[in-house]
C-alpha positions as a printed NumPy array, in Angstrom:
array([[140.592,  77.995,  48.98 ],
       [137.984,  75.433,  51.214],
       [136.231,  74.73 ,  47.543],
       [140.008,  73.739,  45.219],
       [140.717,  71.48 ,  48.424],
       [137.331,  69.775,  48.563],
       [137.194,  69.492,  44.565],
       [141.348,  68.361,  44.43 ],
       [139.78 ,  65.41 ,  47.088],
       [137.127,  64.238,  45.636],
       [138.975,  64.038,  42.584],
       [141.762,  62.759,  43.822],
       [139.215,  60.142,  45.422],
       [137.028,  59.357,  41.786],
       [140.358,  58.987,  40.245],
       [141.433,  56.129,  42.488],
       [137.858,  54.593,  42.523],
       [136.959,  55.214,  46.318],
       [133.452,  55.923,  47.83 ],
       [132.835,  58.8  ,  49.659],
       [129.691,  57.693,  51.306],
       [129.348,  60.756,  53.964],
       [131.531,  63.461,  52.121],
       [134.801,  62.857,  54.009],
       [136.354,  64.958,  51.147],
       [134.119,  67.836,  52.724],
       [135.309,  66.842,  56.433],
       [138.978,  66.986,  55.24 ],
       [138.841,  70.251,  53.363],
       [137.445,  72.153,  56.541],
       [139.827,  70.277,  59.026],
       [142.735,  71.476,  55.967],
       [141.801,  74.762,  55.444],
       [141.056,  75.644,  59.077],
       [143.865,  73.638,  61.262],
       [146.618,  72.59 ,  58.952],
       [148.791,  75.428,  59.571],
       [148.573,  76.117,  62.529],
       [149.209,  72.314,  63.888],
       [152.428,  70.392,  63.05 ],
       [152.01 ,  67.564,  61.053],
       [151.716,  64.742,  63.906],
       [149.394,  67.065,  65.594],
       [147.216,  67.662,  62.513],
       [146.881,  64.27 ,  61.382],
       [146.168,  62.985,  65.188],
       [143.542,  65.206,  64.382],
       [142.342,  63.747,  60.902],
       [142.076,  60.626,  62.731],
       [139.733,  61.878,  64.924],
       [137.315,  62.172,  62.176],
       [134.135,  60.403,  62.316],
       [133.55 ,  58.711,  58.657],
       [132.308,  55.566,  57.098],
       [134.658,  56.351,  54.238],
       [137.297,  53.478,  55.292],
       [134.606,  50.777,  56.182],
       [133.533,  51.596,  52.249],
       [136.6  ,  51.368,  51.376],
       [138.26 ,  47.774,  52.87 ],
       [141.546,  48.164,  50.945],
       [142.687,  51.266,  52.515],
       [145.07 ,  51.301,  55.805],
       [143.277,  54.41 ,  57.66 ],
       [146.699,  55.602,  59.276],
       [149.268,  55.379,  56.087],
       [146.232,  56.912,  53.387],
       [145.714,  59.782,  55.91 ],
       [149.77 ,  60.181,  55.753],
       [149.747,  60.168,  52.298],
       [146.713,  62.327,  51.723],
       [148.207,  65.356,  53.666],
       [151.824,  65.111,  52.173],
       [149.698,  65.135,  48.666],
       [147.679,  68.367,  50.022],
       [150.419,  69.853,  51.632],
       [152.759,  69.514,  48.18 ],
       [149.634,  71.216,  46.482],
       [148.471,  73.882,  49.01 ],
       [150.967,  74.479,  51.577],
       [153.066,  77.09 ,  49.905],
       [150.352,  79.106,  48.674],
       [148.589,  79.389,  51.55 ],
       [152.226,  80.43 ,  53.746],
       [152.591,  83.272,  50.854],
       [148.547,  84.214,  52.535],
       [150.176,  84.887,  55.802]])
């Protein structure tokens, strides 16, 4: 499932014309797959914060804390059911 995530990202990031300068589609899929459920959602994305990226310096436009919101309820609409049906 680590490989639809990553690919569903970096879509999801070519469609909307962002950069991904050091593969922070990659960073996110591993953080997803490995932590998501096992975190709540405040926990997980205090988490995703705590990424190290260039991604948002590449991208100006982007507010770091609402886009990381919106990014996991987008993943979590797309993955989180078929990954609770796993376990």
């Amino acid at each position: 499932m680590l490989f639809t995530i990553q690919r569903f990202l970096e879509d999801t990031f070519e469609r909307r014309g962002l950069a991904d300068p050091d593969q922070y589609a990659v960073s996110v899929a591993n953080l997803y797959d490995q932590r998501r459920f096992t975190q709540s959602r405040s926990s997980f994305l205090t988490t995703m914060h705590g990424l190290r990226t260039s991604f948002f310096r590449a991208n100006t436009e982007l507010d770091r804390s609402s886009f990381e919101r919106d990014l996991v309820t987008l993943l979590d609409r797309r993955f989180q059911k078929k990954s609770l049906a796993v376990l």
